[in-house]
C-alpha positions as CSV (number, residue, x, y, z in Angstrom):
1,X,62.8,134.4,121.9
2,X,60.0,135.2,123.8
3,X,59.3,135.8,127.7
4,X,56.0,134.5,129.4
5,X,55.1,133.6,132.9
6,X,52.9,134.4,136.0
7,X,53.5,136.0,139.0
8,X,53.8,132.4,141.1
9,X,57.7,133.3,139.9
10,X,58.4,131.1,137.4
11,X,58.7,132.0,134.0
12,X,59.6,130.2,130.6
13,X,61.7,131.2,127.6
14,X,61.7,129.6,124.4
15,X,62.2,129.8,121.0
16,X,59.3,131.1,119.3
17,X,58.0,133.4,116.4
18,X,57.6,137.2,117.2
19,X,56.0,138.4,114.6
20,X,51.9,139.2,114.6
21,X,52.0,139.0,110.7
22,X,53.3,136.5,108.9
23,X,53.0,136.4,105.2
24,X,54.9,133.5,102.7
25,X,54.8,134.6,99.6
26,X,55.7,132.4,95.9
27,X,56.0,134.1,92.8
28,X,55.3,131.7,89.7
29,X,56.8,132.8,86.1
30,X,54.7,135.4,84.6
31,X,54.1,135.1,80.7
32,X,52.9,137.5,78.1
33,X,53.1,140.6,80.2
34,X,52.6,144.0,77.8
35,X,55.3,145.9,76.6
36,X,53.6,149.0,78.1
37,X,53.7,147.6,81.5
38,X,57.7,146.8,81.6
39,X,58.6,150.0,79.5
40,X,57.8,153.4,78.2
41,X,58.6,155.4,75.7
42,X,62.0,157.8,76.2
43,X,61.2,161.2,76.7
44,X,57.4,160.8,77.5
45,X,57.0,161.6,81.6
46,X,55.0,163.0,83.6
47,X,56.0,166.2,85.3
48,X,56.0,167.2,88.6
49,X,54.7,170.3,90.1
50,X,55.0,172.0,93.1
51,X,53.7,175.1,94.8
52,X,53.8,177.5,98.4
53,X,50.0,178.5,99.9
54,X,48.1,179.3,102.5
55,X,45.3,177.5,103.7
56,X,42.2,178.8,104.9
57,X,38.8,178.3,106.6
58,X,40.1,175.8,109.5
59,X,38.6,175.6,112.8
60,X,41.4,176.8,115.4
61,X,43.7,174.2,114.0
62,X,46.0,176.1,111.5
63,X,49.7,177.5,112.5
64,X,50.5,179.0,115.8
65,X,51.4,182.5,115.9
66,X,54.6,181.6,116.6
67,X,54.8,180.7,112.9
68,X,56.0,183.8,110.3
69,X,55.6,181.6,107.0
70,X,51.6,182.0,107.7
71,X,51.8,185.3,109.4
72,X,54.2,186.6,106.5
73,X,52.4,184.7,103.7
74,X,48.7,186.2,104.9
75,X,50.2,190.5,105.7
76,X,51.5,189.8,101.8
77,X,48.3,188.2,100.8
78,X,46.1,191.0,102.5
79,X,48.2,194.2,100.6
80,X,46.8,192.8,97.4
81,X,43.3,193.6,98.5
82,X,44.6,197.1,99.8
83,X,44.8,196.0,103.7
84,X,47.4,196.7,105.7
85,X,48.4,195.5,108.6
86,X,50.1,196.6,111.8
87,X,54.0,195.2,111.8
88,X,53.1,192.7,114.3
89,X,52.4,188.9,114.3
90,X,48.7,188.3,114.2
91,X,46.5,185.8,116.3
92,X,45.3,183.9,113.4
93,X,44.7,180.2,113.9
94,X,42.2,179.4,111.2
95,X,45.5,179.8,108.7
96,X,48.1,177.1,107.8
97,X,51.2,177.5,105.1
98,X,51.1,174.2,102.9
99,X,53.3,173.1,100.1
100,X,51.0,171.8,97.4
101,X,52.5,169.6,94.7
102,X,51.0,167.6,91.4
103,X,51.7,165.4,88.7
104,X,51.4,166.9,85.2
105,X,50.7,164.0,82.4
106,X,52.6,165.1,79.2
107,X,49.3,165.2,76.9
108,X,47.4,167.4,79.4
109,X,45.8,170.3,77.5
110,X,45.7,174.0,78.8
111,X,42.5,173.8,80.7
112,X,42.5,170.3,81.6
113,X,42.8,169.6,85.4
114,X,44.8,167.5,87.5
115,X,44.5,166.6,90.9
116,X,46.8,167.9,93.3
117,X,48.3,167.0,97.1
118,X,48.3,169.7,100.2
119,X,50.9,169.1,103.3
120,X,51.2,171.5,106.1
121,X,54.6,173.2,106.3
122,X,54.1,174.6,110.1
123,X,53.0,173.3,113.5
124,X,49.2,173.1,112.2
125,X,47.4,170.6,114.4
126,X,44.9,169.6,111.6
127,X,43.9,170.5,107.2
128,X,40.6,169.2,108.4
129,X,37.5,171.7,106.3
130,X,40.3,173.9,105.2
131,X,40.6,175.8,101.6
132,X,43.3,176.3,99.5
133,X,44.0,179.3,98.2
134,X,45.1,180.1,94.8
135,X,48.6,178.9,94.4
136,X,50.5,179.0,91.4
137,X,52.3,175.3,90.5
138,X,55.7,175.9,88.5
139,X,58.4,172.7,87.3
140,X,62.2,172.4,87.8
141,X,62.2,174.8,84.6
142,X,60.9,177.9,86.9
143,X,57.5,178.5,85.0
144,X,53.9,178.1,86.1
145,X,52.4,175.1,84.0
146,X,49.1,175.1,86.3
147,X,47.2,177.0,89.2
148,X,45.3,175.2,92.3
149,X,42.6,176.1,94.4
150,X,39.7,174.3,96.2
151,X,38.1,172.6,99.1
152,X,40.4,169.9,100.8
153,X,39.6,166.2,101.6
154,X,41.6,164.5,104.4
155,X,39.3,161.6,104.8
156,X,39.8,161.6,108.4
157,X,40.0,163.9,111.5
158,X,41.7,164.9,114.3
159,X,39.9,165.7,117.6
160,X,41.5,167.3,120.8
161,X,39.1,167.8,123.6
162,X,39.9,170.0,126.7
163,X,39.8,166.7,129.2
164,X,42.9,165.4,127.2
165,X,40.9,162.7,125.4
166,X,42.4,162.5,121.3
167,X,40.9,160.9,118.6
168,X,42.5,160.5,115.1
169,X,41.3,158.6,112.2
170,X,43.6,158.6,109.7
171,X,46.7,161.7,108.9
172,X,44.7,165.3,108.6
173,X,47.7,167.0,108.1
174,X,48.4,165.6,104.5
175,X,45.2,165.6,102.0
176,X,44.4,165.9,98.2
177,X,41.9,167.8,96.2
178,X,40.6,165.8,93.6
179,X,40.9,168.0,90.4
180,X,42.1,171.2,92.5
181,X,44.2,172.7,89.5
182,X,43.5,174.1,85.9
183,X,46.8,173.5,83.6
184,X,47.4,177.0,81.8
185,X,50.4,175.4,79.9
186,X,51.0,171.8,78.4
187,X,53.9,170.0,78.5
188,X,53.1,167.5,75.6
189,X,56.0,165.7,73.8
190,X,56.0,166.1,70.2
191,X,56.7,162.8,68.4
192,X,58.9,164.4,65.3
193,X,61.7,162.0,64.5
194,X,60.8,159.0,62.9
195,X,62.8,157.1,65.4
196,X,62.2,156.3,69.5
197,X,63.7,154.9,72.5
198,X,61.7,152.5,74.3
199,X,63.5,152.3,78.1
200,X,62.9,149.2,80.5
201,X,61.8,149.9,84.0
202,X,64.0,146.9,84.8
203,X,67.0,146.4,83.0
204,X,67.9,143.5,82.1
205,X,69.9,142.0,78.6
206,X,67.5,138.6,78.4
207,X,64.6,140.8,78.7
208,X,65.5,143.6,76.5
209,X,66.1,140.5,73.3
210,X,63.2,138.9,73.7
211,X,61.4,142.4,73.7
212,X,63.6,143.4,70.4
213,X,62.4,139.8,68.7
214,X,58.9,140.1,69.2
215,X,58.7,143.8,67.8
216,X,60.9,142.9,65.0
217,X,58.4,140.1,64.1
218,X,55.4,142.0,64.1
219,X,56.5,145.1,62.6
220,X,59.5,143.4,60.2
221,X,63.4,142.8,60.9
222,X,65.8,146.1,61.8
223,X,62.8,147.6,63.3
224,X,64.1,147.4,66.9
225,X,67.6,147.1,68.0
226,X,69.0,147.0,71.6
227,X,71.3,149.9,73.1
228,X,72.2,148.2,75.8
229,X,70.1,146.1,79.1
230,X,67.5,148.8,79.1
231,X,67.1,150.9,76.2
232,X,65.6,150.0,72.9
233,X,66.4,152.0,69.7
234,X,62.9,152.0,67.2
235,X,62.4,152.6,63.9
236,X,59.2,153.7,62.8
237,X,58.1,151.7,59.5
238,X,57.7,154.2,56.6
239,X,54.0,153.4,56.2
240,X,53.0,155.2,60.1
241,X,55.7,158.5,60.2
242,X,52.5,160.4,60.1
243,X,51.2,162.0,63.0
244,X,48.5,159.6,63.2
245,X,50.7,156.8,62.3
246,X,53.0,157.0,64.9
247,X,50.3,157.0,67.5
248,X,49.3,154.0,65.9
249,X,52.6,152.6,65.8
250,X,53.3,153.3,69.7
251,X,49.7,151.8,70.3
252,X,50.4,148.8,68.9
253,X,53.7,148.5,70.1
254,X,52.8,148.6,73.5
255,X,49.8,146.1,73.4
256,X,52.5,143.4,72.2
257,X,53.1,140.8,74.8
258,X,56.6,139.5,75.9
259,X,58.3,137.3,78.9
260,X,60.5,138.8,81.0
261,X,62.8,137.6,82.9
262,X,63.8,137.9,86.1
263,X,67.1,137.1,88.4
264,X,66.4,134.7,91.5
265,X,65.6,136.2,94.8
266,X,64.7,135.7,98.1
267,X,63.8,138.6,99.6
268,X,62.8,138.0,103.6
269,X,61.7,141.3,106.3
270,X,62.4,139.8,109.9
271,X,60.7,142.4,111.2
272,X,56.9,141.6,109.5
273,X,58.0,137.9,108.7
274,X,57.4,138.1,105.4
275,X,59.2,135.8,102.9
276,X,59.0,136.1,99.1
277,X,60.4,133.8,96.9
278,X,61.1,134.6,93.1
279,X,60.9,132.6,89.9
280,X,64.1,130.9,88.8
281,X,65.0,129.6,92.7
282,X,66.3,126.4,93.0
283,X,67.9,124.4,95.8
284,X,70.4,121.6,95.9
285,X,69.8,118.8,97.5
286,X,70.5,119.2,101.5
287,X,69.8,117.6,105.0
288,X,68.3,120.4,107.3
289,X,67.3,119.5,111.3
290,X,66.0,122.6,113.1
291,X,64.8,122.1,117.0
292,X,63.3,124.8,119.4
293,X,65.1,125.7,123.0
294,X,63.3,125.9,125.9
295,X,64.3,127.5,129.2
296,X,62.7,127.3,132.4
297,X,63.2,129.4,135.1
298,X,61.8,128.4,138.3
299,X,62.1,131.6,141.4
300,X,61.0,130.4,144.9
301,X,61.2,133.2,147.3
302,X,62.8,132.2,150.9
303,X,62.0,134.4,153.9
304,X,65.0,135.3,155.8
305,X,64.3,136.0,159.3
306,X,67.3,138.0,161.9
307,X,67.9,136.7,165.6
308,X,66.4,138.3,168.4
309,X,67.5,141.4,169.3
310,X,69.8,141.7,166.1
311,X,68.1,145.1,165.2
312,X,67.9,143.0,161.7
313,X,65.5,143.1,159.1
314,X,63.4,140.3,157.3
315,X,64.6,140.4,154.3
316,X,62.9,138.0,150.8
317,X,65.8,136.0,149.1
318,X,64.6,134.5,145.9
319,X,66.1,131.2,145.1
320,X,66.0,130.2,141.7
321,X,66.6,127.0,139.3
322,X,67.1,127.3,136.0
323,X,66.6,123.9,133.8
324,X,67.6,123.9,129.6
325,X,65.9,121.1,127.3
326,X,66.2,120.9,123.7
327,X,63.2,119.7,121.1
328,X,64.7,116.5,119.7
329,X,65.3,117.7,115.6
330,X,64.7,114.9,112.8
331,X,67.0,115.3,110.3
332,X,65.1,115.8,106.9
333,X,66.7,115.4,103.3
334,X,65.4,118.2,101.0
335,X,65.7,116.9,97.4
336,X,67.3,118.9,94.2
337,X,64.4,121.4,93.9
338,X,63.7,122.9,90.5
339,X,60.4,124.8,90.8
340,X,59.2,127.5,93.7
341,X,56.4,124.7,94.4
342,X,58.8,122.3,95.2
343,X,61.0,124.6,97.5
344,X,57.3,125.5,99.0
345,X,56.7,121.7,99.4
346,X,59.8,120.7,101.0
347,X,60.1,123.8,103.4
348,X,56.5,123.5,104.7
349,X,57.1,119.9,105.7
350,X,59.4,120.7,107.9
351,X,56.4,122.4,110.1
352,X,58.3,125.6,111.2
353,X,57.3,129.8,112.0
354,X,58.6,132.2,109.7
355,X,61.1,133.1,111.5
356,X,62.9,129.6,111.2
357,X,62.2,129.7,108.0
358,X,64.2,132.9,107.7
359,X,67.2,131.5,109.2
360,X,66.9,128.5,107.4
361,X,66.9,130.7,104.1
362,X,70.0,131.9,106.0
363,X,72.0,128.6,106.2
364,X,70.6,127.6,102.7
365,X,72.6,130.2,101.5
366,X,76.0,130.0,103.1
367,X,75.9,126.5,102.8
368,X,75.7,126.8,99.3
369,X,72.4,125.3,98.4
370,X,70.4,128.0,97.8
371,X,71.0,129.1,94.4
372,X,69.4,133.0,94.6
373,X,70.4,135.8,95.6
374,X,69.1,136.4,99.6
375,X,67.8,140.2,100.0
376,X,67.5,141.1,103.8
377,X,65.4,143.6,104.3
């Protein structure tokens, strides 16, 4: 519902879309997607890193003094170089603490880099020209698999000026240093059994055959058999259990193509007014009217003057009429729909906002007719 009117006092109210974006979106069947993009091989993940420094070099926008992780982390910092410090908290403001975490490919060799992520841990006001300093990067595991340092990039700013005025492009508290850390250990998988697991980043049993079938044709019967909805069980053929055959063997594997399937959706956001609509969605046939209301409120203001000598006061008394109409609806038959183009069709005849189309998604689906599952978001 939305609220307009002018200051002549009267004002209408009708139905009416809110949202500034409005986005319909139909998903068509995919076909031949690779096995690499669905899946990956069990086992083989990247791992993820993640590290306590201090940042350095920023102009007057680092932690407040009232911060001790910056003030404790630079006195410890400083009695490596043989300086000591007074037992008192410092007026250092070109100094921020910052977690700094990574992502650690499997077949990353000692000496390779990898780019990492800076955030600010205390009440910085901006990362903005700030170094890191080097910070060791250790796994769940406890040890250090890589060490960062460098120059960060926020690509942005953040700009206080003394008459109040602020200017921000973009988040400067948050920024990345593109190859900021040298891996000193690897975390490779080594491919020794002559058998794999191949898990789906989607579950699903139709998906999971169809993906057993095609690998069993190219590479010869028994040589994949599913586990279950997700995971596949592989057999490597006897001519690739070399190093370099299985390598082969995984490359090919994932370059072969296969359908997969998907259950029907309807997933809708009332609060962007966006509407996707998945493969498989179908609607029975069904009569759907939908009309707008409109209110109209009409305020006159009446001047209300007291008798003489009543020691009264004038006094403004608005007077209002309130009058209701409804949009005359034309009831429309929607035909047994088998494809999202038809449910597109049919829906977009019917001339309505996102929003309607939301709740009529809505009624579709307690009614019975809308045969998908309806994801509110």
């Amino acid at each position: 519902m939305r609220l307009k009117g002018k200051f002549s006092g009267k004002f209408y109210l009708q139905k009416s879309c809110l949202f500034t974006l409005s986005i319909f979106l139909w998903f068509t069947s995919i076909n031949g997607v690779r096995i690499k993009d669905i899946a990956q091989i069990n086992g083989i993940s990247s791992q993820q890193l993640v590290g306590y420094g201090l940042m350095i070099g920023l102009n007057g926008t680092g932690d407040n003094r009232q911060s001790l992780m910056a003030n404790q982390s630079l006195r410890n910092m400083l009695k490596h170089f043989g300086v000591t410090l007074p037992n008192k908290r410092m007026r250092v403001k070109n100094v921020a603490a910052v977690m700094v975490t990574a992502s650690l490919n499997p077949f990353v060799q000692p000496g390779g880099k990898i780019d990492v992520q800076v955030s600010s841990m205390g009440d910085a006001s901006s990362l903005e020209g700030g170094m890191l300093l080097l910070t060791p990067l250790i796994a769940a595991d406890g040890q250090v698999y890589a060490k960062a340092q460098g120059a960060l990039s926020i690509g942005g700013f953040d700009i206080k000026t003394i008459g109040g005025e602020h200017v921000r492009k973009n988040y400067a508290l948050v920024g990345r240093i593109p190859h900021g850390a040298v891996v000193e250990k690897s975390s490779s998988v080594a491919l020794s059994q002559d058998t794999l697991k191949l898990n789906l980043y989607n579950p699903d049993f139709t998906t999971i055959s169809r993906m057993a079938a095609q690998i069993n044709n190219s590479f010869g019967q028994n040589t994949a058999t599913p586990l279950s909805g997700g995971q596949l069980l592989l057999a490597i053929p006897q001519n690739l259990r070399s190093a370099a055959g299985k390598i082969q063997f995984i490359s090919q594997l994932e370059s072969l193509e296969v359908t997969p399937d998907h259950v029907a959706q309807v997933v809708v956001n009332e609060r962007t007014g966006t509407i996707v609509v998945g493969t498989n969605v179908t609607i029975s046939e069904v009569a759907v009217a939908h009309g707008n209301l409109s209110v109209e409120i009409s305020a006159t203001p009446v001047i209300s003057q007291p008798g003489p000598f009543s020691q009264g006061q004038t006094v403004v008394v608005p007077q209002t009429q309130t009058q209701v109409t409804t949009e005359q609806a034309n009831l429309m038959v929607i035909n047994e729909t088998v494809s999202v183009q038809d449910i597109a069709t049919a829906l977009n005849a019917l001339g309505v906002t996102p929003r309607d189309l939301i709740a009529i998604f809505q009624a579709l689906k307690a009614a019975g007719a809308l045969h998908a599952e309806l994801v509110i978001l």
